[in-house]
N, C-alpha and C positions, 0 to 999 in steps of 0.2 A: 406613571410607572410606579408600582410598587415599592418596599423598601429590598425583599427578595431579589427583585429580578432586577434591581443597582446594583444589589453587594454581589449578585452573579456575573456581572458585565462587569463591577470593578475586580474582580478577582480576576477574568480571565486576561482584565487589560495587566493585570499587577505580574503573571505570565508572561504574559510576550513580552513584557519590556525585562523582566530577568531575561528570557532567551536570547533578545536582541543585545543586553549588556556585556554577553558572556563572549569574552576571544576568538576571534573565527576555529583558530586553530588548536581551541582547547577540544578534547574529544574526552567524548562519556565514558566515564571510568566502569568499568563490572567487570567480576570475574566469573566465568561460569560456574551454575551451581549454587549461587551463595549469593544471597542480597546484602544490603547497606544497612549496617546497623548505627544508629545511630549513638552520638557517648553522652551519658549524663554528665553534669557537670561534675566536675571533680574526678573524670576518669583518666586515665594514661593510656597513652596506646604501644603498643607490641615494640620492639625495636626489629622489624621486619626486614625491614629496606637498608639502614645503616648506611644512609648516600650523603655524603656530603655535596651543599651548591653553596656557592661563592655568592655575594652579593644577591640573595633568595628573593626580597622584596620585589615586584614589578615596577614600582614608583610609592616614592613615600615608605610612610614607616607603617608597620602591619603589626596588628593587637597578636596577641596570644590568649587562649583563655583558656578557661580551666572543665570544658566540656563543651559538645554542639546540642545539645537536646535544651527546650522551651519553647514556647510559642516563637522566638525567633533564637539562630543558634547567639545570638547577640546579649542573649541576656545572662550568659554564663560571665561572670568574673573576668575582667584581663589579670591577668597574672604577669605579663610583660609583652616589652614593645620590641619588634623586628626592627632594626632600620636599616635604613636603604644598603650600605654598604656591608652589613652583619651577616657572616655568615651562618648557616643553618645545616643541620645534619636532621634528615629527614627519614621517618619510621614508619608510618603509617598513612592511609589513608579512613577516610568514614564521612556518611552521609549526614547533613547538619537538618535539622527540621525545616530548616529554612530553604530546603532543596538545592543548596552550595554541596561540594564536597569539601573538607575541610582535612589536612594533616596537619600529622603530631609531630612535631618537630620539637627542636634542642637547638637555643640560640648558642654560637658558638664563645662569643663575649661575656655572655652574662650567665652562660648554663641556665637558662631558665628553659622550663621546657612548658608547651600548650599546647592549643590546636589552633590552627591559621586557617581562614579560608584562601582554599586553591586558588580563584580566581585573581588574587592578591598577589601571588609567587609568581618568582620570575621563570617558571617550566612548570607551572600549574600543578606544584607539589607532588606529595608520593606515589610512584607505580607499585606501591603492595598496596592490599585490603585490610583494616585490623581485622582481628578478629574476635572482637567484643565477645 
């Protein structure tokens, strides 16, 4: 087998196990009209939403960082840490390259503010769209 038609089979196996990783009961975020823009590092998002959630984290403590765009949205900066019992006031939503959706939240404790990936949040983060 070629080197192509590996990195084509590992990509689509690298797929299905994000899709299978992801909450049953997380549903795809879009709004009509309007795609997912992704935030370079170092961007801020909207205060749209302005929701406060108790105890945000799903389990564990959850990075914050300072943009979702890179080859993975991972490579941006953390800027600060969620923990499990810290509440969060939740602003925006956005697409990370890494095909997570990610919101911009405001740690309540510490005022720090970043972007979380959704799947990390205990209500899979913000119901607004930014709008980069």
């Amino acid at each position: 087998m070629n080197k192509t038609v590996m990195a084509t089979i590992a990509a689509m196996f690298a797929v299905i196990g994000m899709a299978l990783a992801a909450p049953a009961s997380a549903a795809p975020k879009s709004e009509p009209g309007v795609g997912p823009l992704h935030a370079p590092c170092g961007t801020a998002g909207q205060n749209l939403e302005n929701r406060v959630h108790a105890d945000a984290p799903a389990s564990g403590a959850v990075n914050q960082r300072s943009g979702t765009r890179a080859v993975s949205s991972t490579d941006c900066v953390i800027v600060g840490v969620l923990q499990p019992t810290d509440d969060a006031r939740y602003w925006c939503w956005t697409l990370g390259n890494d095909g997570f959706t990610w919101t911009y939240l405001e740690n309540l404790r510490t005022h720090v503010r970043g972007w979380s990936r959704d799947n990390l949040l205990d209500d899979f983060g913000s119901n607004k769209q930014c709008t980069l």
